[in-house]
C-alpha positions in Angstrom: 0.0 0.0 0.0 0.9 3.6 -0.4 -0.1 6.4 1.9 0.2 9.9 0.9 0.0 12.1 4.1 -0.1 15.8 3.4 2.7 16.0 0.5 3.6 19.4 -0.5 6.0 20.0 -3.2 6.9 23.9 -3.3 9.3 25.4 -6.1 10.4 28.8 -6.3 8.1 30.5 -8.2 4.8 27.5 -7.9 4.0 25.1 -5.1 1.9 22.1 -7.6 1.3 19.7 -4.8 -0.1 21.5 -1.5 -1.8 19.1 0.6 -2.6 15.8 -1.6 -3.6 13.3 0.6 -4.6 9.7 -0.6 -4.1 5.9 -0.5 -3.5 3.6 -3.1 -3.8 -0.2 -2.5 -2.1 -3.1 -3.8 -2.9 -3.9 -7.2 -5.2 -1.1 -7.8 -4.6 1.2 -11.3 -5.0 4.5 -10.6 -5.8 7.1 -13.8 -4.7 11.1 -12.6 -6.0 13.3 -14.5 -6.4 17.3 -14.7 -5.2 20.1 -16.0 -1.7 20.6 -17.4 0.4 22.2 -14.1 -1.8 20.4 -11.4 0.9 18.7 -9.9 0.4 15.2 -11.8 3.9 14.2 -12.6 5.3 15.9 -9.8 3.5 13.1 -7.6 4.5 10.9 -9.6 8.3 12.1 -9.3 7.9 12.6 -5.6 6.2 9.0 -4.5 9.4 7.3 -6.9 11.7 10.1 -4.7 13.0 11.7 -8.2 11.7 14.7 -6.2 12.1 15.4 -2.3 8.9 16.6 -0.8 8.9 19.7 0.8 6.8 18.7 3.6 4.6 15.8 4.0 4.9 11.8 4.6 4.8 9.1 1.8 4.8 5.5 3.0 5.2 2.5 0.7 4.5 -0.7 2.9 4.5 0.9 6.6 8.0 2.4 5.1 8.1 6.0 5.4 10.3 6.4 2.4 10.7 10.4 2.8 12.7 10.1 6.1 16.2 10.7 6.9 18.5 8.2 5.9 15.8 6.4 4.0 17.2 3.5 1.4 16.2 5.0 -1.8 17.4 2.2 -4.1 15.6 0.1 -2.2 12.9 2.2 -2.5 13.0 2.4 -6.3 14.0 -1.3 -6.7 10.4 -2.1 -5.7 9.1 0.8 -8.5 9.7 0.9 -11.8 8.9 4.7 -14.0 8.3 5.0 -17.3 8.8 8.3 -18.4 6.9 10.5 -21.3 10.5 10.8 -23.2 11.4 6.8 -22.9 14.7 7.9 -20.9 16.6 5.0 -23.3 20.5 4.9 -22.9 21.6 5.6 -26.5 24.8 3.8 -26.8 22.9 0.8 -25.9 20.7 -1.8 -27.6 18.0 -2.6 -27.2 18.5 -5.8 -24.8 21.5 -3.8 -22.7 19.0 -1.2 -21.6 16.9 -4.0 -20.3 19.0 -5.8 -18.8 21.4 -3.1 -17.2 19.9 -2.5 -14.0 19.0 -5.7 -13.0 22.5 -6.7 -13.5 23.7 -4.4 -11.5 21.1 -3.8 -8.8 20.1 -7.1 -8.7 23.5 -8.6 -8.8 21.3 -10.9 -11.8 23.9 -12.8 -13.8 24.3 -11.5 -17.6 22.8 -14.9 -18.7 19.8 -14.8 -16.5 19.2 -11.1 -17.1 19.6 -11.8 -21.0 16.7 -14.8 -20.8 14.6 -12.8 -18.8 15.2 -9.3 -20.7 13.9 -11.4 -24.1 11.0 -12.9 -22.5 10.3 -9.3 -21.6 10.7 -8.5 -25.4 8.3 -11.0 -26.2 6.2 -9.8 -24.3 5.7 -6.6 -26.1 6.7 -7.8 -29.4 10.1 -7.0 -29.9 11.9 -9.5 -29.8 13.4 -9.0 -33.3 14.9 -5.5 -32.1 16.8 -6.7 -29.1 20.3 -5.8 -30.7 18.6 -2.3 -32.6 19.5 0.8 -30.9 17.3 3.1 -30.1 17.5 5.9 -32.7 16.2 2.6 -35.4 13.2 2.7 -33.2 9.9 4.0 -33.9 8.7 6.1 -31.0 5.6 3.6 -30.2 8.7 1.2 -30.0 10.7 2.9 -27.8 8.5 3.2 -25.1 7.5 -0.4 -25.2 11.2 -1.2 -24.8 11.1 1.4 -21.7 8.2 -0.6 -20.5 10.2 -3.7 -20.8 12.5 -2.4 -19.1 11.0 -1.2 -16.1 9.3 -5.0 -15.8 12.5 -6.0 -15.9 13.4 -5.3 -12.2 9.9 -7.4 -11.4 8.5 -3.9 -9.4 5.2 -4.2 -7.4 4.8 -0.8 -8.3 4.8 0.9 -12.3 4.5 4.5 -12.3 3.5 5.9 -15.7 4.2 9.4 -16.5 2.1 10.2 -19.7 3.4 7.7 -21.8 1.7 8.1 -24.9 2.1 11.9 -25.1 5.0 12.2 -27.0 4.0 9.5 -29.5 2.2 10.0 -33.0 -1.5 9.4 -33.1 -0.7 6.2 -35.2 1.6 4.9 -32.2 -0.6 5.3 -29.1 -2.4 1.9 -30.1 0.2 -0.1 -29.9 1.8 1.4 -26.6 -2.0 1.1 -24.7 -2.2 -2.7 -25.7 0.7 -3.0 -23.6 -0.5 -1.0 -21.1 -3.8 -2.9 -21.0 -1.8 -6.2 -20.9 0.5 -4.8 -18.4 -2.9 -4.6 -15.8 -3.3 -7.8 -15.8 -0.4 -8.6 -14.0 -2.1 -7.4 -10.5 0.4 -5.4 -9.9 -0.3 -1.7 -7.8 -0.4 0.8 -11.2 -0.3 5.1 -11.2 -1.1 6.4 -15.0 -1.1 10.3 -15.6 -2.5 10.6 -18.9 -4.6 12.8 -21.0 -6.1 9.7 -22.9 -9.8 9.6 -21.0 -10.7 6.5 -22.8 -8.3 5.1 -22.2 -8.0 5.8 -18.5 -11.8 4.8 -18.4 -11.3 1.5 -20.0 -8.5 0.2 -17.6 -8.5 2.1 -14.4 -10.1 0.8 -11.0 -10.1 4.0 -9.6 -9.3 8.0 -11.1 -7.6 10.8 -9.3 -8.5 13.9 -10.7 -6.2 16.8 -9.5 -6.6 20.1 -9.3 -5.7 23.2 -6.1 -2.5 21.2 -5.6 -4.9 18.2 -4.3 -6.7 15.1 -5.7 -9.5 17.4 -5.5 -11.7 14.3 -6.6 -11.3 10.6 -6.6 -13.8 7.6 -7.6 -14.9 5.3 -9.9 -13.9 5.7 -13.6 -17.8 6.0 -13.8 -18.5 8.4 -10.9 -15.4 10.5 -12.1 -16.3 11.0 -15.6 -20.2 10.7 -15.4 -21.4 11.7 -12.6 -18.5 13.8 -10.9 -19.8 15.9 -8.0 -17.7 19.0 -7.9 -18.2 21.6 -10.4 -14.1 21.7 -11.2 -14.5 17.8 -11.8 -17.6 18.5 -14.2 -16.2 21.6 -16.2 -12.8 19.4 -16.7 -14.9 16.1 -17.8 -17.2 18.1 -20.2 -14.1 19.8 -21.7 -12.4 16.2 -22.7 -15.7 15.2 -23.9 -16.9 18.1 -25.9 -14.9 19.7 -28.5 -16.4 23.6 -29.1 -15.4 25.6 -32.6 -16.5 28.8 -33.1 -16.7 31.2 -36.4 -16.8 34.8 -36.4 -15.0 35.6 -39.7 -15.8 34.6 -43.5 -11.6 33.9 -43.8 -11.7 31.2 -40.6 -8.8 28.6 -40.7 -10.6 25.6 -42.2 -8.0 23.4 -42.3 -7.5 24.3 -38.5 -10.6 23.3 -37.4 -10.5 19.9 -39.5 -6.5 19.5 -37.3 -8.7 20.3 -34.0 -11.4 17.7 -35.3 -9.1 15.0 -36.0 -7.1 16.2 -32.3 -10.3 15.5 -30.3 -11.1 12.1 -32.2 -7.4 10.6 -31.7 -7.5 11.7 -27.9 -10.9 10.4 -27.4 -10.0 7.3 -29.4 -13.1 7.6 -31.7 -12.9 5.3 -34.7 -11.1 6.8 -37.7 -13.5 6.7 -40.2 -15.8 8.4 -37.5 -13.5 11.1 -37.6 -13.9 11.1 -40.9 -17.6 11.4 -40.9 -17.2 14.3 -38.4 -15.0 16.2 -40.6 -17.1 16.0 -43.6 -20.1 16.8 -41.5 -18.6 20.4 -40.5 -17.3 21.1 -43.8 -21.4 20.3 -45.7 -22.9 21.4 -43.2 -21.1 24.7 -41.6 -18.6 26.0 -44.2 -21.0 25.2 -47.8 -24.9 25.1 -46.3 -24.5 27.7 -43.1 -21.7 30.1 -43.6 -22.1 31.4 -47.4 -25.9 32.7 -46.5 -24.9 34.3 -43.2 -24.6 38.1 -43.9 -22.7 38.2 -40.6 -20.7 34.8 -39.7 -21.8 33.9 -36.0 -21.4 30.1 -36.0 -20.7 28.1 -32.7 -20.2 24.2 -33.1 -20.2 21.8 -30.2 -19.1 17.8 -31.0 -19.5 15.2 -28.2 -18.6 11.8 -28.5 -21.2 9.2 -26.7 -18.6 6.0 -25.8 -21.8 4.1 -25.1 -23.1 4.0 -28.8 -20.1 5.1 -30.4 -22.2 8.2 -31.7 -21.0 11.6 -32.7 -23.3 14.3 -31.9 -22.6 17.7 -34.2 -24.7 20.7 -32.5 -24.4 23.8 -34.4 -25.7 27.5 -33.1 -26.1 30.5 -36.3 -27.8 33.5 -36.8 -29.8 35.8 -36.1 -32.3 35.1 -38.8 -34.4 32.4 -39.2 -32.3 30.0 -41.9 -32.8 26.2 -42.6 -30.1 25.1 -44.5 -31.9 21.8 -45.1 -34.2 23.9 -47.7 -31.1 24.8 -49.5 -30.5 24.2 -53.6 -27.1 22.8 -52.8 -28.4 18.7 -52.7 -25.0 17.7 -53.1 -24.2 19.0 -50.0 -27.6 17.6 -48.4 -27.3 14.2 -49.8 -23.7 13.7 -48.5 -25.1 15.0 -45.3 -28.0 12.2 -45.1 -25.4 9.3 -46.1 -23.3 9.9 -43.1 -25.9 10.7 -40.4 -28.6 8.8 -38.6 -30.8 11.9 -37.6 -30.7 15.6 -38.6 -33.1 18.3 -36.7 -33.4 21.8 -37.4 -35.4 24.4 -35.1 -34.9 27.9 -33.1 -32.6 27.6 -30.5 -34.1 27.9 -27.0 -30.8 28.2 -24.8 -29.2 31.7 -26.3 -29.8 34.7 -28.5 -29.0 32.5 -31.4 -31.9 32.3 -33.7 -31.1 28.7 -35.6 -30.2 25.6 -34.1 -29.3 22.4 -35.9 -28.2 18.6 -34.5 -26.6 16.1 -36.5 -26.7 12.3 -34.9 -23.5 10.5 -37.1 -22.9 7.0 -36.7 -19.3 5.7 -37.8 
C-alpha cells in the first residue's frame, strides 16, 4: 500500500502539490488526471523520490520512504517509472537497456538477465529489435522497450508518467495494448494521462487533481459521469466536448479539421468516425451555413457518446431564421444524409442564437 500524508512539493516560483492526501492499495490502477500544471507528474516524481517533498509523509508498505537516511534504491527497486521521453540509454541496444539494472542492482547474472530481458521482449513484441538501438526505433517502440525495461526489475509498483504523449497518433495503439496487458499482472499501477478513454477503460479508480490536491477521486464511472464537484464536471465536459467557433468569413478551415481529428485521436473515436465528423462540418457549416450568413456567427459543439459510439454535431447560427436543409445545394444535403442517422433543425431555446441544428453521425 501507499499512503500519501499531506505531501507538499513547493518550487520557487509554484507550489503544484499542496496538501494531496490519498491511498493507493495493492494492485489497484489509478488514472490522474487534470489540467496541465496540477501537480500530476510531480507526484508521480515525488512518490518514486525523483523529487524530495517539501513537507509531508509518503509511506510505501509501513515504510516512510521520505525520512532521513531512508534506502532510496531500495525504494525504487520495488518501482519501476516509465517516463513520457522513454529515458533509453543511446549507446545501448536494445537488450543492454533492459538488462542493465537488473545486473547491476540485482547482482542478476548476464545470462539470466539476458533470458529474462527477451522474455520481456516477447512480451511486447520485440523480440526481433533486441540488438537495434534506439534511434532505429519507432517512437511507439521505444517506449515499449522502456516498459520492458522497467518490468524487468519485477516492481510491485509501475509508475506511468504520460506515456503516450509524445507519440504519433498512429503509435498510441500499440503502446496502450501493452499497457492494458500490463494490468493484468495485479500489480499496484499510477497512470497520468490525458487519454480519457483510455483511462476509463482500464482504471479501478481516477484521481482527478486540481488546487494542488486530488480534489476528486472515484470510480472511472463516478469520475467521468457523474462527478460531484463543479471543477471535476467543467474538466470532464471539456475532454468530452470539443467547441469551434466562427466569427469571420476567412476562418482557418484546415485548422478546425487538425482540431477535429485532435479530439477524435485523444478520445479514441474510430477513424472513419473522424472522418464522418469532418465531412459533417465542412457540408454542413462552411457550404450550407456560412455562405448565406450576412454576418458569420457560428458556434459548433461535438460530443462523442462511448456508449453508442455516436457523434453528436450541435451547431448554433444567426440571427435570422435559416434552414439550410431547404437549400439548392443537394450535393451538399445528400452527403449529409449518407453519413448521419438523424438531422433536426429548429430555433434555439438556450441563447440569443436564432437557428439551431443537430446532426446524430454514426461511424
Amino acid at each position: 500500500m501507499i499512503e500519501l500524508r499531506h505531501v507538499e512539493k513547493r518550487y520557487p516560483d509554484a507550489t503544484p502539490l499542496k496538501d494531496v492526501c490519498a491511498e493507493i492499495r495493492d494492485g489497484e490502477v489509478i488514472s490522474v488526471i487534470g489540467p496541465s500544471g496540477t501537480g500530476k507528474s510531480t507526484l508521480l516524481r515525488c512518490i518514486n523520490r525523483l523529487e524530495t517533498p517539501t513537507a509531508g509523509q509518503i509511506l510505501v508498505d509501513g515504510v516512510d520512504i521520505t525520512a532521513p537516511g531512508c534506502d532510496l534504491n531500495a525504494v525504487r527497486r520495488k518501482m519501476g517509472m516509465v517516463f513520457q521521453s522513454f529515458n533509453l540509454f543511446d549507446h545501448m541496444t536494445v537488450i543492454e537497456n533492459i538488462i542493465a539494472a537488473p545486473m547491476d542492482l540485482k547482482k542478476i547474472s548476464k545470462n539470466d538477465a539476458w533470458k529474462e530481458g527477451m522474455r520481456l521482449l516477447r512480451a511486447v513484441g520485440l523480440s526481433d529489435k533486441a540488438y537495434n538501438y534506439p534511434d532505429e526505433l519507432s517512437g511507439g517502440q521505444k517506449q515499449r522497450v522502456a516498459i520492458a525495461r522497467a518490468l524487468a526489475m519485477d516492481p510491485s509498483v509501475i509508475l506511468l508518467d504520460e506515456p503516450t504523449s509524445a507519440l504519433d497518433p498512429a503509435m498510441v495503439g500499440e503502446v496502450q495494448a501493452v499497457i492494458r496487458e500490463l494490468t493484468k499482472l495485479g500489480k499496484t499501477m499510477m497512470i497520468v494521462t490525458h487519454e480519457m478513454s483510455f483511462a476509463r477503460a482500464i482504471c479501478t479508480r481516477v484521481f482527478y487533481m486540481d488546487e494542488g490536491i486530488v480534489y476528486e477521486e472515484g470510480t472511472p464511472e463516478q469520475i467521468f459521469d457523474h462527478p460531484r464537484k463543479e471543477k471535476t464536471r467543467r474538466f470532464v465536459r471539456r475532454l468530452k466536448v470539443l467547441e469551434l467557433e466562427i466569427s469571420s468569413r476567412g476562418y482557418d478551415f484546415l485548422g478546425m479539421m487538425s482540431r477535429i481529428a485532435e479530439y477524435g485521436a485523444k478520445n479514441q473515436l474510430p477513424p472513419r468516425l473522424i472522418g464522418k465528423i469532418q465531412l459533417a462540418f465542412e457540408e454542413l457549416v462552411h457550404r450550407l451555413i456560412l455562405p448565406q450568413l450576412a454576418e458569420p456567427d457560428i458556434r459548433a459543439a461535438i460530443e462523442y457518446a462511448s456508449e453508442e459510439e455516436t457523434a453528436v454535431m450541435t451547431v448554433l447560427y444567426g440571427k435570422e431564421p435559416l434552414n439550410p436543409l431547404t437549400s439548392d445545394d443537394q450535393l451538399s444535403l445528400s452527403v449529409l444524409k449518407g453519413i448521419t442517422q438523424e438531422i433536426q433543425a429548429g430555433e434555439n431555446q438556450d441563447g440569443p442564437e436564432a437557428n439551431r441544428i443537430t446532426l446524430k453521425i454514426q461511424p
